[in-house]
N, C-alpha and C positions, 0 to 999 in steps of 0.2 A: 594134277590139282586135286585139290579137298574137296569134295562134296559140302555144297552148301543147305543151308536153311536158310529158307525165307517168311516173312508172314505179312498178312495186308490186316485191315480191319475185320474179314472174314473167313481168309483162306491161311491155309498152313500148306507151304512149296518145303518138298523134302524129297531125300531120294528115298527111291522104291527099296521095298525088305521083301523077303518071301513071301510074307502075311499080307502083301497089296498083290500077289499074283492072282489070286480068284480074281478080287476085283478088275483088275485089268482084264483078263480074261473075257469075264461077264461085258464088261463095256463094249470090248473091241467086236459081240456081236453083233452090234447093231450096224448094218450093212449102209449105214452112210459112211462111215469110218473108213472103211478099206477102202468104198466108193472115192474118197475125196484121199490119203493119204498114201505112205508105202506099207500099210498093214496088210500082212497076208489076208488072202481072203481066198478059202475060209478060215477063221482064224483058230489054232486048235489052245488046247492046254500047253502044249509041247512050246508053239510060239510064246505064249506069256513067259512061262521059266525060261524062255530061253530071253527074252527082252530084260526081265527084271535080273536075272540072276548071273547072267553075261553081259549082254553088249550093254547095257545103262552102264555099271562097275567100270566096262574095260572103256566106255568113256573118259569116265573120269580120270583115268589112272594113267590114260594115254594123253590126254591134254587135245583131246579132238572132238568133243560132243558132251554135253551139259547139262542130263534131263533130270527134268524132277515130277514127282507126284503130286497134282493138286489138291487138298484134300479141305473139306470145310473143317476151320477149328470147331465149330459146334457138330459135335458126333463123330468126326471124324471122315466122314463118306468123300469117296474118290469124284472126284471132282471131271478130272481131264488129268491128262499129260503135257508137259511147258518143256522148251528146251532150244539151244542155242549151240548150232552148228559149225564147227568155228570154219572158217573158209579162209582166211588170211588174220591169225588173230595178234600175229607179231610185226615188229616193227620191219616197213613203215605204213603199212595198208590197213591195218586193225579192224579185220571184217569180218561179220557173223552173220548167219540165216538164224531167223527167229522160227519156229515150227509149234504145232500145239493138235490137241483133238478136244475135245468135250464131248462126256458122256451125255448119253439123248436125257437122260430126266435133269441134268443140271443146265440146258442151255438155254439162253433168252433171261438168265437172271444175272446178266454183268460178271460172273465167276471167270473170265476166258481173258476179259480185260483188265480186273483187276490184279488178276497173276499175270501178264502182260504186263503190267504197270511195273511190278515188281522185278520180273527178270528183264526189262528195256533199262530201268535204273542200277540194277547191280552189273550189267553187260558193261554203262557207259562209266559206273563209278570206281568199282572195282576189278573189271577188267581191260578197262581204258576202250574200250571197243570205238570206236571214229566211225563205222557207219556197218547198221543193222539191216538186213534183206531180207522181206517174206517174198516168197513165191508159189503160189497156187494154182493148180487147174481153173483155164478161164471156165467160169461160171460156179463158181464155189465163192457164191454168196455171203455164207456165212462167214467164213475165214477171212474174207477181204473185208467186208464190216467190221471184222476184230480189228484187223489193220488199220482200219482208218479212223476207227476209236482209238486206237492208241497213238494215231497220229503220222502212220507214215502215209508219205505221200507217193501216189501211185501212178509208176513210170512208163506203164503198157503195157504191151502182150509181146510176148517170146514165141514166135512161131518153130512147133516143133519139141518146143523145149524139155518135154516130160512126157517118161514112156510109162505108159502104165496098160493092164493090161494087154499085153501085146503090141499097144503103139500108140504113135507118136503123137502126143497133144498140147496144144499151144498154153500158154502160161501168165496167168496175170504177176507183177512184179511191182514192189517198191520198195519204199529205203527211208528209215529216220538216222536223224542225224542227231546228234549231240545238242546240236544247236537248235535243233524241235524238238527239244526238250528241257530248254533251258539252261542249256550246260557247254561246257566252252570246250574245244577240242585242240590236243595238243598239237596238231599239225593243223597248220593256218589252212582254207577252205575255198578256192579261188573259182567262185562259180560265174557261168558263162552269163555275158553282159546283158543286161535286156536291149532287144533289137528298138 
């Protein structure tokens, strides 16, 4: 697939160039990042080029992963990182993990959501997506308030589910759907009856 562009009323979603490796770099040290996501930690220069300048590209090219740079259109500055894991993205299942970070000076000002806004609607419009998955470490706060800002609803905890350093930790989990967000899904939706 093409790498896309996105834009909201204040962010510019693009994919990453050599010229956004510092910045990444600089972000990814602030040790809640690795704390809460799969960022090496500690995270070096080597890791950035090697994020930007391979595995983002060989995303794209392979039709398996969909990140992009968030950047403010005013000045430019990196924002966070957005993107969309495809996990079943063909027919008949059409399912993607949503994933994100924000760097520490841009967060608590809505930028997390409204690039959220955007790749939930290009996932369900453009690539037909039928039903979007976050999953995060339980107790990552902030990542599950993105979630339920942008509307998904959230299905539990996954014991076990996520190893990270060293071991195994259980996982908060939810899922928007087409239809929580206004928009109709080409396979009919046959959810379980109220008791």
């Amino acid at each position: 697939m093409e790498p896309v562009t996105l834009t909201t009323g204040r962010l510019l979603l693009r994919p990453l160039t050599t010229d956004d490796t510092q910045a990444v770099y600089e972000a990814c040290q602030d040790p809640e990042i690795p704390r809460w996501t799969t960022v090496p930690s500690p995270y070096t220069h080597e890791d950035a080029t090697e994020w930007v300048e391979r595995t983002v590209p060989s995303g794209w090219r392979e039709d398996t992963a969909y990140n992009l740079g968030v950047f403010t259109r005013a000045g430019g500055f990196l924002v966070g990182a957005m993107g969309l894991v495809r996990l079943k993205l063909h027919e008949p299942e059409r399912q993607a993990e949503l994933g994100y970070w924000t760097a520490k000076e841009h967060r608590g000002r809505g930028y997390t959501v409204e690039a959220g806004r955007a790749v939930c609607a290009w996932a369900f419009d453009e690539l037909r997506v039928e039903r979007l998955e976050w999953v995060a470490e339980a107790g990552n706060e902030g990542s599950r308030g993105v979630a339920r800002k942008l509307g998904f609803v959230m299905e539990g905890t996954l014991r076990a589910k996520i190893v990270h350093a060293g071991t195994r930790r259980d996982a908060w989990t939810g899922s928007l759907l087409p239809s929580d967000a206004g928009r109709e899904s080409q396979t009919p939706y046959l959810p379980l009856p109220p008791r």
